[in-house]
VEXDREN-2710 file (C-alpha; in Angstrom, 1 decimal):
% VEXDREN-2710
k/r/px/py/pz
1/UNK/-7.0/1.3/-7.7
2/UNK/-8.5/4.3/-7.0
3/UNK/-9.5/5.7/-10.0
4/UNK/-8.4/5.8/-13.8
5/UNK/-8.6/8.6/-17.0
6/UNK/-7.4/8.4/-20.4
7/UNK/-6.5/10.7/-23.8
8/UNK/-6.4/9.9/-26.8
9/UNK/-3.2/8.1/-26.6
10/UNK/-2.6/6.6/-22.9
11/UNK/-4.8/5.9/-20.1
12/UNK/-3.8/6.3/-16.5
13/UNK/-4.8/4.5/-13.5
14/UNK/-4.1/6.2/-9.8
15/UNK/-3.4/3.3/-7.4
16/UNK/-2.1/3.4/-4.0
17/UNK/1.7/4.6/-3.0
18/UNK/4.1/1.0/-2.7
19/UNK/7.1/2.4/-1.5
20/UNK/8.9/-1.0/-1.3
21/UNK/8.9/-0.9/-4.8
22/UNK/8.4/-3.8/-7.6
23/UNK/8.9/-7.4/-6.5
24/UNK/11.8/-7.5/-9.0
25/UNK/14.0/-5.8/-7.4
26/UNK/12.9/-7.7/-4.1
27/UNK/14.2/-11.0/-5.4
28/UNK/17.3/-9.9/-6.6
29/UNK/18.5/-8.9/-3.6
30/UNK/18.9/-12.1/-1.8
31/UNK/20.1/-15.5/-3.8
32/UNK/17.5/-17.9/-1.9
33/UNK/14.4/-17.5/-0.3
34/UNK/12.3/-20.0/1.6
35/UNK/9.9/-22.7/0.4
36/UNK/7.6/-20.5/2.7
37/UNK/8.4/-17.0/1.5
38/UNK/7.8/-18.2/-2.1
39/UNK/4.9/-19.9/-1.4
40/UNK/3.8/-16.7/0.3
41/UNK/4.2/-14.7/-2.7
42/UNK/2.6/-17.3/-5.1
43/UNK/-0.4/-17.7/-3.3
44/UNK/-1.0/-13.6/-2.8
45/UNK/-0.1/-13.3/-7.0
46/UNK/-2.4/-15.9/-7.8
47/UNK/-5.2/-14.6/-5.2
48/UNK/-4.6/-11.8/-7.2
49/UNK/-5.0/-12.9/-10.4
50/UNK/-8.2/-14.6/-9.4
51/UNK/-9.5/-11.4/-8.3
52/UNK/-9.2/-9.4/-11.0
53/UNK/-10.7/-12.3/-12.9
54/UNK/-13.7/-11.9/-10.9
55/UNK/-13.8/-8.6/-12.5
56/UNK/-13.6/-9.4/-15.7
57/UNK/-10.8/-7.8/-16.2
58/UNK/-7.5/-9.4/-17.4
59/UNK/-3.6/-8.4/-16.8
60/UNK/-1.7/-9.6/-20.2
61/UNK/1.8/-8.8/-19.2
62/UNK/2.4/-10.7/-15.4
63/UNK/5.9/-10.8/-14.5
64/UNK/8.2/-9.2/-11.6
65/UNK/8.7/-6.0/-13.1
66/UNK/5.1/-4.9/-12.9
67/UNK/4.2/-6.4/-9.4
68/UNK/4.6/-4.3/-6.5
69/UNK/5.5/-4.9/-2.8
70/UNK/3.5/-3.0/-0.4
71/UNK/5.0/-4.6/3.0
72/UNK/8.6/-6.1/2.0
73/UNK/9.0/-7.3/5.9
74/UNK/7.0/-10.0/4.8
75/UNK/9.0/-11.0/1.4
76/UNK/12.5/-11.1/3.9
77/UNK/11.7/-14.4/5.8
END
């Protein structure tokens, strides 16, 4: 994140560019993945999630949609 704003009816948050787009999309495109590919992506969302938690901050809507993939070469294993 690189910085946020708000008005009086939405806030805004500038984060960085993920091209590959949201993870979503990512796991739709192939059936199966790998016990290692999943585990891959379980362990960086929950990393996540315990970092933001260290912040005490707290993301109330988890899921696909809203999870982005910076480096997809490393979700097609």
């Amino acid at each position: 994140m690189y910085g946020c704003f708000y008005d009086k009816e939405n806030i805004y948050i500038l984060m960085e560019l993920a091209p590959e787009g949201e993870l979503y999309n990512k796991l739709k495109q192939k059936e199966r993945y790998s016990e290692e590919t999943a585990a891959f992506i379980i362990k960086n969302l929950l990393s996540s999630v315990h970092y933001i938690h260290s912040k005490k901050l707290l993301h109330r809507d988890i899921k696909p949609e809203n999870i982005v993939v910076v480096h997809v070469s490393l979700l097609l294993t």
